[in-house]
C-alpha positions in Angstrom: -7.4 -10.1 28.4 -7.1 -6.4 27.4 -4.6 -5.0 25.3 -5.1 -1.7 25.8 -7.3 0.0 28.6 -8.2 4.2 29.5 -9.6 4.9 32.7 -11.4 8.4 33.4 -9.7 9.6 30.4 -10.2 14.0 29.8 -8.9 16.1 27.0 -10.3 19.8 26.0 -9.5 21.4 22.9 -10.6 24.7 23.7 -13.6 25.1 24.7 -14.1 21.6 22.5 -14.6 18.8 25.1 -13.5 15.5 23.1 -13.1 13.1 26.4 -15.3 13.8 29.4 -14.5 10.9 32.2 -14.1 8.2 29.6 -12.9 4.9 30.3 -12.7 2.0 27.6 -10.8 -1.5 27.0 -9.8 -3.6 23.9 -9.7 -7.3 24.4 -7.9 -9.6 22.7 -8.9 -10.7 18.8 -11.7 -8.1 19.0 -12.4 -6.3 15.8 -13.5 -2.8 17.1 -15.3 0.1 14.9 -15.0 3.2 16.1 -17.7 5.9 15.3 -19.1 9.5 15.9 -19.8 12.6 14.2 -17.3 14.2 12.2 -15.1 16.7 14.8 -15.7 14.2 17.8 -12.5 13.5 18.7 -11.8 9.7 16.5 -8.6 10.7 15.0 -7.4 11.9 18.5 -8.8 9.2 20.6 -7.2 7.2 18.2 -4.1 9.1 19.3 -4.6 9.0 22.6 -4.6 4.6 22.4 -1.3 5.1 20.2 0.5 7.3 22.7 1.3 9.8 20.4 -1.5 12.6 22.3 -1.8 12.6 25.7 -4.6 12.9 27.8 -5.3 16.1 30.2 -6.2 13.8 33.0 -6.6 9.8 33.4 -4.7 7.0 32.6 -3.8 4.9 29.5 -2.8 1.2 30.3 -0.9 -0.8 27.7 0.1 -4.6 28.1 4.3 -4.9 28.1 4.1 -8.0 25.7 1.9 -6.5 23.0 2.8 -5.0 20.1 0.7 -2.5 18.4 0.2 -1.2 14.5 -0.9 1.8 13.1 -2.3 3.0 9.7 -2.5 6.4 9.5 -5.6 8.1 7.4 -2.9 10.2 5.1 -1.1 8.3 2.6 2.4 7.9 2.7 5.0 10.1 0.6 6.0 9.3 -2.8 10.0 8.6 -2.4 12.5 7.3 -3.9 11.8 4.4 -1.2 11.3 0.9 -2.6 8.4 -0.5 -1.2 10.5 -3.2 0.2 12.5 -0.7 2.3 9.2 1.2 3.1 7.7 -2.1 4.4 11.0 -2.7 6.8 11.1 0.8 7.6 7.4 -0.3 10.5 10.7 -2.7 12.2 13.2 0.2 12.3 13.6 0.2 15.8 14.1 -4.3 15.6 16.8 -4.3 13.3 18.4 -1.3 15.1 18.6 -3.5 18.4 20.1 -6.4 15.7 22.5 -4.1 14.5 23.9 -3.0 17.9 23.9 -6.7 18.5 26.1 -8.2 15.9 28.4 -4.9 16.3 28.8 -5.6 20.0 29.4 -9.0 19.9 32.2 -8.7 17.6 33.6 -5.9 20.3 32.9 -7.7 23.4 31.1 -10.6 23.2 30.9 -10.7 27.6 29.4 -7.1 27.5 26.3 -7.1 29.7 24.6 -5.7 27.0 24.1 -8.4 25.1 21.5 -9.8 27.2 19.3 -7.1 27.2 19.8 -6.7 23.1 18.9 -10.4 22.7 15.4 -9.9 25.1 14.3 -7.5 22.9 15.1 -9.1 19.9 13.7 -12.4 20.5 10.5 -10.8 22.0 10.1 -9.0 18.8 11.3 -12.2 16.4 14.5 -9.8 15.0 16.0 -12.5 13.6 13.5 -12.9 10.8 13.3 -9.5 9.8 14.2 -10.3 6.2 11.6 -13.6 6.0 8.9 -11.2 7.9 9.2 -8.5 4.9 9.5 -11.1 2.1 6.1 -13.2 3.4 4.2 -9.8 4.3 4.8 -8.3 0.1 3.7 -11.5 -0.5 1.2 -11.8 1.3 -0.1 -8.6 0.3 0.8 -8.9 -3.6 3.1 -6.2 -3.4 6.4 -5.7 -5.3 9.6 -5.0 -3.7 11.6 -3.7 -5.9 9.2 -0.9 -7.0 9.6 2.5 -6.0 7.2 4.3 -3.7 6.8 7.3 -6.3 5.6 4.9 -8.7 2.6 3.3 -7.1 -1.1 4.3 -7.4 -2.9 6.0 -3.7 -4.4 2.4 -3.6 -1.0 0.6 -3.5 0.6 3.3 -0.9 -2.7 2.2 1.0 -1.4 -1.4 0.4 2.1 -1.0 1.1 1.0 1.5 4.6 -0.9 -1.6 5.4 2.2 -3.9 5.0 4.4 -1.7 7.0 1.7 -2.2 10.3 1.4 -5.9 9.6 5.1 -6.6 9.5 4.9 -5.8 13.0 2.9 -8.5 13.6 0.9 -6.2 16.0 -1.6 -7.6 18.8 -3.6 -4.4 18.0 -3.8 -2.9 14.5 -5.3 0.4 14.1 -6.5 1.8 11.7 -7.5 5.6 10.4 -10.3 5.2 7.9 -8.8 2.6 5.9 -10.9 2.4 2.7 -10.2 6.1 1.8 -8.2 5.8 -1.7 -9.3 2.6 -2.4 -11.4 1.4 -5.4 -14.1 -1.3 -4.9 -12.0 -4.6 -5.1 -9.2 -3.1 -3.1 -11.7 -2.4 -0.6 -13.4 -6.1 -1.1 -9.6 -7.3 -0.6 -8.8 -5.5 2.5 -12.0 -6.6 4.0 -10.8 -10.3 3.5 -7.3 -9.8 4.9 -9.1 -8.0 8.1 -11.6 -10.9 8.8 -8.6 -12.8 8.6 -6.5 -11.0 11.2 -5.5 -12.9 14.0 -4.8 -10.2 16.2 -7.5 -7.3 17.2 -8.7 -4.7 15.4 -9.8 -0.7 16.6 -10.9 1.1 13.0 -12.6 4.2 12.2 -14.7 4.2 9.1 -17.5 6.0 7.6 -18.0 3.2 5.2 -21.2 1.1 6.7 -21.0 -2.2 4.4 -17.2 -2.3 5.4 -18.1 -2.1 9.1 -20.7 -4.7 8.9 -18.5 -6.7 7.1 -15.1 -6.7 10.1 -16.7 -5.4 13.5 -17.9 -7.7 16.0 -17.9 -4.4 18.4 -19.4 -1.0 17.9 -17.2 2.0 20.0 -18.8 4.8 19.9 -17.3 8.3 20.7 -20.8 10.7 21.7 -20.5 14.0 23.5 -17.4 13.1 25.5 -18.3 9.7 26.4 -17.4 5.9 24.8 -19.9 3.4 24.9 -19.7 -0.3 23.5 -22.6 -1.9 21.4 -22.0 -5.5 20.6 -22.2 -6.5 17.2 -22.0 -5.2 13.5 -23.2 -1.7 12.3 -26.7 -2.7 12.0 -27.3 -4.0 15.1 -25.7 -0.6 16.8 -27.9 1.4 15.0 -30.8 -0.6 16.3 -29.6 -0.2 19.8 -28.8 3.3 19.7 -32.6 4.3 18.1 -33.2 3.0 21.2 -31.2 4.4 23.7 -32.0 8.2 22.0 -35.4 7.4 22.8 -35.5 6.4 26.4 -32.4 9.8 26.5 -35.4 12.1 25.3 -37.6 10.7 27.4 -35.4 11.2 30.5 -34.4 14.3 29.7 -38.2 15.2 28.7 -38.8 14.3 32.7 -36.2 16.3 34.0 -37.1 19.2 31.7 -40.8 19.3 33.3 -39.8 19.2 36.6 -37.0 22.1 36.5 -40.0 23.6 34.9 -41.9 23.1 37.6 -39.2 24.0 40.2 -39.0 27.2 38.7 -42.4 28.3 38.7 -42.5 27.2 42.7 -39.3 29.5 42.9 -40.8 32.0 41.5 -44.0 32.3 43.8 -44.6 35.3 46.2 -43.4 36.9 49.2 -45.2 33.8 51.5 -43.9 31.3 49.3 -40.4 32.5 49.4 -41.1 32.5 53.8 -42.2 29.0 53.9 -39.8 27.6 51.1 -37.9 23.9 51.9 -34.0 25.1 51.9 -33.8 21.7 51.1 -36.1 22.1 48.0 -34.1 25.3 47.0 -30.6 23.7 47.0 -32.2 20.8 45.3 -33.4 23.2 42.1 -29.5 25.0 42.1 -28.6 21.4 41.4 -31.0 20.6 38.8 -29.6 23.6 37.3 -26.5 23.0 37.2 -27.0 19.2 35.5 -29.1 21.4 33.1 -26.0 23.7 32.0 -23.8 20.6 31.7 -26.1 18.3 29.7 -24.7 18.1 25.7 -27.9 17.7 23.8 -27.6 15.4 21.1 -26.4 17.1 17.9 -29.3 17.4 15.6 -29.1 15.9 12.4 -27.7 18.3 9.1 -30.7 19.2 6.7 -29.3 20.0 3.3 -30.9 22.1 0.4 -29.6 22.9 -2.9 -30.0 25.3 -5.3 -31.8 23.7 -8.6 -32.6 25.0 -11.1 -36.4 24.1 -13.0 -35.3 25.0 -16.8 -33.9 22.1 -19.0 -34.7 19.9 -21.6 -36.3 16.2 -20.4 -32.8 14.2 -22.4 -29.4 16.0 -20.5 -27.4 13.7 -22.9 -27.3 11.3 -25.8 -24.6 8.9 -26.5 -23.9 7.1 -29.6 -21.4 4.1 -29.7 -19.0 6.4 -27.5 -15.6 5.6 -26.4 -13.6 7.7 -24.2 -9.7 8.2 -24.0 -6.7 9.9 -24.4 -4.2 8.3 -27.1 -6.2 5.2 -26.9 -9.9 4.1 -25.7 -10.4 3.2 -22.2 -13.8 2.0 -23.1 -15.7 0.0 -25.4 -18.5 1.9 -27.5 -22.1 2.6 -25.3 -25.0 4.0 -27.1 -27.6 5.7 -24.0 -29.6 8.5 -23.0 -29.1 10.1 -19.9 -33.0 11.5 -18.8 -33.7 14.8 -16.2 -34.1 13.4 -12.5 -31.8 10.2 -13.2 -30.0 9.0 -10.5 -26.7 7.7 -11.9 -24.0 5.9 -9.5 -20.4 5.5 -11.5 -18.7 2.2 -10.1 -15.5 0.8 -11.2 -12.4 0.2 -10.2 -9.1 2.9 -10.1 -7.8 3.2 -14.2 -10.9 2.0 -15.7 -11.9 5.2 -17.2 -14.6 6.9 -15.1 -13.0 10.0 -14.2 -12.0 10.4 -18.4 -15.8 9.9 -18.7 -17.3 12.1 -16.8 -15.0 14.5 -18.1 -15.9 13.9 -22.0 -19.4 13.9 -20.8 -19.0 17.7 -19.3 -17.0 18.7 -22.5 -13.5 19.1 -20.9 -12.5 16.4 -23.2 -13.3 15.1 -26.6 -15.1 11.7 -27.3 -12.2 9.4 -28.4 -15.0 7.8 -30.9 -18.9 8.1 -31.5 -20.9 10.6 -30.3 -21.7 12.9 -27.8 -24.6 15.5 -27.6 -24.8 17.4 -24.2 -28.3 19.8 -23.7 -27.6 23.3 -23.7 -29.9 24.1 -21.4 -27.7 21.7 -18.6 -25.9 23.7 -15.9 -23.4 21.9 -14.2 -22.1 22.0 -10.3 -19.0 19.7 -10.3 -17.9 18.8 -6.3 -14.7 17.0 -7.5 -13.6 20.7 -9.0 -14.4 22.3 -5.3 -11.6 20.3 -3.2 -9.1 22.7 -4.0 -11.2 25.9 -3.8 -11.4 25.5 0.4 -8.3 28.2 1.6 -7.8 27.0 5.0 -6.4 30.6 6.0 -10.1 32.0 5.5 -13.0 31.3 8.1 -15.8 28.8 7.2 -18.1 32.2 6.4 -15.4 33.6 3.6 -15.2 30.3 2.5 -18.7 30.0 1.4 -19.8 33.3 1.6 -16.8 34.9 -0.6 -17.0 37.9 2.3 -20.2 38.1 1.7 -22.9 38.0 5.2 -25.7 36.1 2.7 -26.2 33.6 0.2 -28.7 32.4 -2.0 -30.0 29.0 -2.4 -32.9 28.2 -4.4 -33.7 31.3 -4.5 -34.0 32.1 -1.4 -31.6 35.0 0.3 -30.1 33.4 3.6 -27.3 34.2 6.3 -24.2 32.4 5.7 -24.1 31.0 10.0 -27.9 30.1 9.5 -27.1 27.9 6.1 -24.1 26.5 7.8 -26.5 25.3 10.9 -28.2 22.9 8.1 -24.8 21.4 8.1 -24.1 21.1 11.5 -22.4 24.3 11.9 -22.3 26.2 14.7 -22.1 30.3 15.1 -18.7 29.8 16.5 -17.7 26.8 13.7 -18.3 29.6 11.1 -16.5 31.9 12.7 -13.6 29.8 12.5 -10.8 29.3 10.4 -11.2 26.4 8.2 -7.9 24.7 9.5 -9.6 24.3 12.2 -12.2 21.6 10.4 -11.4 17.8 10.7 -11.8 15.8 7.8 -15.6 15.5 7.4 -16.3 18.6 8.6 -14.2 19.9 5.4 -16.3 18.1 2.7 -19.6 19.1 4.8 -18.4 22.7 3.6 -17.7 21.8 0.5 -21.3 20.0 0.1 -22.4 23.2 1.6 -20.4 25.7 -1.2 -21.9 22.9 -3.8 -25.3 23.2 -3.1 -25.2 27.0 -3.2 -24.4 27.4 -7.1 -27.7 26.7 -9.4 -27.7 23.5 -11.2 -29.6 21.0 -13.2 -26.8 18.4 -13.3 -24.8 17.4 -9.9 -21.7 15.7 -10.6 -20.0 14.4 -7.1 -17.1 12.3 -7.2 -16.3 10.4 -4.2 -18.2 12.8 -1.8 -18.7 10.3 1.2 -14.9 10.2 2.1 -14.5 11.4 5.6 -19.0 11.8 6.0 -20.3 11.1 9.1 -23.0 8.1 8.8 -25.8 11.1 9.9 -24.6 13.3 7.1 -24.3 10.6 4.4 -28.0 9.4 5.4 -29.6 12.8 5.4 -27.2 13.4 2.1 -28.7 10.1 0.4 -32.0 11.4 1.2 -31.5 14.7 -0.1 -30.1 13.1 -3.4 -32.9 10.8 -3.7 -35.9 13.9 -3.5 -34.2 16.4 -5.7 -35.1 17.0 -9.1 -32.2 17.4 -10.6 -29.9 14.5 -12.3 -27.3 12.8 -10.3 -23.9 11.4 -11.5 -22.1 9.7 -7.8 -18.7 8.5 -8.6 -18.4 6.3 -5.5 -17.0 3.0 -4.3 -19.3 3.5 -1.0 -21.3 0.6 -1.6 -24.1 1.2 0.7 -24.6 4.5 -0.5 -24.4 3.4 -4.3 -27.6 1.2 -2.9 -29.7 3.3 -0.9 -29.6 6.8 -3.7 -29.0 5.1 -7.2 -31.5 4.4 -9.6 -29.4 3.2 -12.2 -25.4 2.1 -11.9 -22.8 2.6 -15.0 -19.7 -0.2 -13.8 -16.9 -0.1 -16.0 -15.8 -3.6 -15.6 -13.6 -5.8 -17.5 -14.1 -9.2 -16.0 -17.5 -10.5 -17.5 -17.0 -11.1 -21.5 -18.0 -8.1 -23.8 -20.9 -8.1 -25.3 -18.4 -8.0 -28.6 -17.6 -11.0 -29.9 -13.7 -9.3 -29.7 -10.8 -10.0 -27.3 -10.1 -6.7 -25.5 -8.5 -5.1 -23.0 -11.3 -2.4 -22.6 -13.6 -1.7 -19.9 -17.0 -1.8 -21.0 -19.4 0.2 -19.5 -22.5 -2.0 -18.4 -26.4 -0.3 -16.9 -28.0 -1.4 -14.3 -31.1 -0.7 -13.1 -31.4 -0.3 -9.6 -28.5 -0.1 -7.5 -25.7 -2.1 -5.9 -27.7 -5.4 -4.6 -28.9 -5.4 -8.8 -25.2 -5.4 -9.9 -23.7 -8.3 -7.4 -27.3 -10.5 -8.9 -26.2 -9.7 -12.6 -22.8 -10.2 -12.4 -23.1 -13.6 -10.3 -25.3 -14.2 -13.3 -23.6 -13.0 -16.4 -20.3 -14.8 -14.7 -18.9 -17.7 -16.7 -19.1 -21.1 -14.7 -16.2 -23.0 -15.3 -16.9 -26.5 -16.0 -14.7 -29.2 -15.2 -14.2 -32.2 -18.2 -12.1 -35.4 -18.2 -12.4 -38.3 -21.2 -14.6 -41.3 -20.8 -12.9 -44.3 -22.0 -14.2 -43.6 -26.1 -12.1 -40.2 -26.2 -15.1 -38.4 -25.9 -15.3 -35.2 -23.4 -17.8 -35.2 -20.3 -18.3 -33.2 -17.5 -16.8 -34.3 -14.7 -18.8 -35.4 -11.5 -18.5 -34.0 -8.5 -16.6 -36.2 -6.2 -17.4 -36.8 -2.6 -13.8 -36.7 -1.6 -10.3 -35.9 -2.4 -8.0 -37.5 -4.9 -5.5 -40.1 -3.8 -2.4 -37.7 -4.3 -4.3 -34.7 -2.5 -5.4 -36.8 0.4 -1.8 -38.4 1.0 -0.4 -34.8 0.8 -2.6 -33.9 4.0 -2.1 -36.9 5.8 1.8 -36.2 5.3 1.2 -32.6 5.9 1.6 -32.8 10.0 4.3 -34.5 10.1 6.9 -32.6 7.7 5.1 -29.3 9.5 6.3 -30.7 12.9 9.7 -31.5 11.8 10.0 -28.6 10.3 9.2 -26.6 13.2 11.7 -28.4 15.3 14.2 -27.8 13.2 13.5 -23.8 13.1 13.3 -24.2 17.0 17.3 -25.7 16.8 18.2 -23.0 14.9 16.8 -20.3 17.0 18.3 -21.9 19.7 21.8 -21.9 17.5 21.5 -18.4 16.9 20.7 -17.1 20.3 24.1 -18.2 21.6 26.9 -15.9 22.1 29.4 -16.8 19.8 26.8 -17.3 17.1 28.5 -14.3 14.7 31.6 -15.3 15.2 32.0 -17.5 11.9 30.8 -14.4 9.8 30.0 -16.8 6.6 29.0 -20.2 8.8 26.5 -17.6 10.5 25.0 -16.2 7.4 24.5 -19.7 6.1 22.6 -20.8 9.0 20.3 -17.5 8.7 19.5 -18.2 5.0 18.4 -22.0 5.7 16.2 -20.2 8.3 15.0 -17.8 6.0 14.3 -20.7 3.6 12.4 -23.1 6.0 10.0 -20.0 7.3 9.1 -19.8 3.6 8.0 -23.2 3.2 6.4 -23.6 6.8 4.2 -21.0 5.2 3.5 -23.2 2.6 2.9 -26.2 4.5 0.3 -24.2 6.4 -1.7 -23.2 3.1 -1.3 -26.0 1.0 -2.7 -27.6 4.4 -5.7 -25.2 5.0 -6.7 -25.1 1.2 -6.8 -29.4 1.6 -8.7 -29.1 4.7 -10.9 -26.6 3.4 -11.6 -28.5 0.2 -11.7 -31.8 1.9 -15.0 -29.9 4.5 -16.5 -28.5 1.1 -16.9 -32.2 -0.6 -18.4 -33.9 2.0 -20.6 -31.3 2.8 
């Protein structure tokens, strides 16, 4: 059944053309990724499906009974908001229609009212408003009680995340999710999407996500949605294909207009004896001609390096870095010219402090540090706030200037900005006008222009298009330069990286020392190398029980479940149904009229509620973890 359906759909912003006779559908418990270049259209059609941007012509169809979430790509305000109120905040417009009901009911409990009040209410379970928030910062390891202005971008992520699922949406969409998010975050949320039981529309740049939670490819091309069953991977197999058999249709219809036009074109006795038929048939083929949107071509990026500099860029010696106390433990290395270096680790560990001791902003906290004179440093984390959105995309990078100069070469600002997908009239533009990719394509772009031997880019695959990051990775991989990537893009980490420095603190340190210190392990090679070492380098924990001297053994694996865990699960169905039946009297108590009456009889009843909601929800998991382990031994 779908939950959400657009038939002929148009919208122009401008001269832009974002929806062009579009028509698409979301079915039930389908985990939809959305993709397309950067400044397609996702954020709006995105939009459009939330009803918060309407479409210039066509229709939106959403079911009555089905709720939908949203989680917007910006991160939600620090506030004095705890996150507890932030979370109940997403059922705003439930506890309003509760409110009005237990106000009116104490006015007038015959008012009509009522019975429209308690539709909605039930339809949206607005009884358990306080049991829904409680299990959701549960759920989600979040505290209550903390204040929004005290949490990390990751948390707000978290709690924006709690506030759609408190809904308890059919639908949950979400705006490039992983943005903000370090590696574990992102490894969590993929775990609490696969587990969704509603469906799922995402947009996200981030390709090992994507594989990880779409069953369904949407993608937004020149106007037009198409669906590609599966994951990432398989899409991008189908759609190498479809672009070929697209150029070779097109190549067709190219030769014969060519043709056409040469036969139009013929002398006086041609023009006599020409088929009127054959004329009005060429006016059309020139017309589908001046409507066809070529494929976009994909960005070719060049940067300006410079030759000079010494074969070591740095030398460390038992180095720690820190401010009033050292993040890390000591690391004695050498990094070489051309080195490909991907930083991974998650928010707080120290790898921002790092990079900044290793560019001398900052002072090694202990041990040594010795940077090569010769190393010239282009830094794209220091650029994000150097982009004035009241200046075109030419002043931007051109600094009013018509050229610039990249490896050494003098070149017009609009034909640089082509290699980045620019058009003529995109750098003419204001930079206000730029969605988010586009932005950090012209930042890449003002990168690449200043002369370096050492390229430090922190996160620079937020917001990418996957063309972009590919031709990026490339370009990273073939210069001859050295590379630092700070980056939590796994996929990219694998495919540019020769080496990985992960600050990690959950393998023991190579110090015989207890420590709350990150230390900072190398890798050779690149993501895939990291997940094989630290699966290795992991402490098994073993399992040990006495044998009838005192003496410890390791304990066999048993083929099924211990006496008290397997009468737990038989009992488990059961004290779940009886449960349940006796949440089903109660909401049947509370629905009646004269239910708020008794002020303090009522709130009793509510907390009992409350209470056997909770421990439903614990039935359920104590019953899945027995079921799950119960499958795992006999298998």
């Amino acid at each position: 059944m779908s939950l959400i359906r657009g038939d002929k759909l148009s919208l122009n912003y401008g001269p832009q053309v974002l929806l062009d006779n579009a028509s698409f559908a979301i079915e039930e418990r389908q985990k939809v990724c959305l993709v397309g270049r950067n400044g397609t259209g996702k954020s709006t059609l995105l939009k459009v499906i939330n009803g918060e941007v309407a479409p210039d012509d066509g229709i939106v169809n959403r079911s009555r009974n089905h709720r939908v979430g949203f989680l917007p790509q910006a991160l939600p305000e620090k506030s004095d908001l705890s996150v507890s109120a932030f979370v109940e905040s997403g059922l705003a417009q439930v506890k309003q229609w509760v409110d009005d009901y237990q106000s009116l009911i104490m006015e007038d409990h015959e008012s009509p009212k009522l019975v429209d009040l308690e539709e909605k209410i039930n339809s949206h379970d607005g009884w358990t408003i306080d049991t829904r928030v409680k299990q959701t910062l549960s759920k989600l390891g979040l505290n209550g009680d903390v204040k929004m202005n005290e949490l990390s971008g990751g948390w707000r992520r978290r709690a924006a995340l709690a506030k759609a699922l408190v809904q308890e949406p059919d639908l949950l969409i979400l705006d490039e999710p992983t943005n903000h998010l370090d590696l574990s975050s992102i490894q969590w949320l993929e775990e609490q999407l696969k587990a969704f039981k509603g469906a799922l529309l995402f947009v996200s740049h981030d390709r090992h996500f994507v594989n990880q939670v779409s069953d369904t490819i949407m993608e937004l091309d020149r106007g037009h949605i198409r669906f590609f069953p599966g994951n990432y991977q398989a899409y991008t197999e189908l759609k190498e294909q479809q672009l070929k058999e697209e150029e070779k249709v097109n190549s067709e219809f190219d030769k014969k207009l060519a043709q056409e036009e040469v036969w139009i074109r013929q002398g006086i006795k041609a023009r006599r004896t020409r088929n009127e038929g054959r004329v009005r048939a060429l006016k059309k083929m020139r017309q589908e001609r001046a409507e066809r949107r070529n494929q976009v071509g994909a960005s070719k990026i060049q940067a300006s390096v410079m030759n000079k500099g010494s074969k070591v860029v740095a030398k460390m010696k038992e180095l720690q870095v820190g401010y009033d106390r050292a993040l890390t433990l000591p690391i004695t290395t050498i990094i070489q010219k051309g080195d490909k270096i991907g930083v991974l680790g998650n928010n707080g560990s120290g790898k921002t402090t790092f990079i900044k001791t290793l560019l001398g902003e900052i002072e090694p906290f202990a041990g040594e540090l010795e940077l090569s004179e010769t190393v010239e440093v282009a830094y794209f984390d220091q650029l994000r706030e150097s982009v004035d959105l009241n200046k075109t995309v030419s002043e931007n990078i051109g600094d009013g200037r018509e050229f610039v100069v990249v490896d050494g070469k003098e070149r017009h600002v609009i034909s640089y900005m082509q290699d980045f997908n620019f058009t003529a009239d995109n750098v003419r533009a204001p930079a206000s006008s730029l969605s988010g990719g586009e932005v950090n394509r012209l930042l890449l772009a003002k990168l690449f222009t200043r002369p370096a031997n050492l390229f430090v880019l922190d996160e620079p695959t937020n917001d990418l298009d996957v063309e972009t990051l590919e031709i990026l990775e490339q370009m990273l991989v073939d210069i001859e330069a050295t590379v630092i990537i700070i980056s939590h893009d796994r996929a990219f980490l694998e495919n540019c990286c020769s080496e990985l420095f992960v600050f990690d603190n959950q393998l023991p340190p190579l110090y015989e020392i207890e420590t709350d210190q990150f230390q900072i392990i190398e890798i050779v090679g690149g993501y895939q190398d990291w997940l094989h070492y630290f699966d290795n380098a992991m402490p098994k924990p073993k399992k040990v029980v006495q044998d009838k001297k005192g003496k410890s053994k390791a304990k066999p694996k048993s083929g099924k479940l211990s006496y008290k865990e397997q009468r737990a699960l038989d009992e488990l169905p059961q004290k779940i149904e009886d449960v349940e039946s006796r949440i089903a009297e109660i909401e049947n108590q509370m629905s009646q009229p004269d239910f708020y009456q008794d002020r303090e009889k009522a709130d009793n009843v509510v907390k009992d509620f409350e209470e056997m909601q909770i421990q439903l929800a614990k039935d359920y998991e104590l019953w899945d973890e027995l079921e799950a382990k119960r499958e795992s031994l006999e298998n």
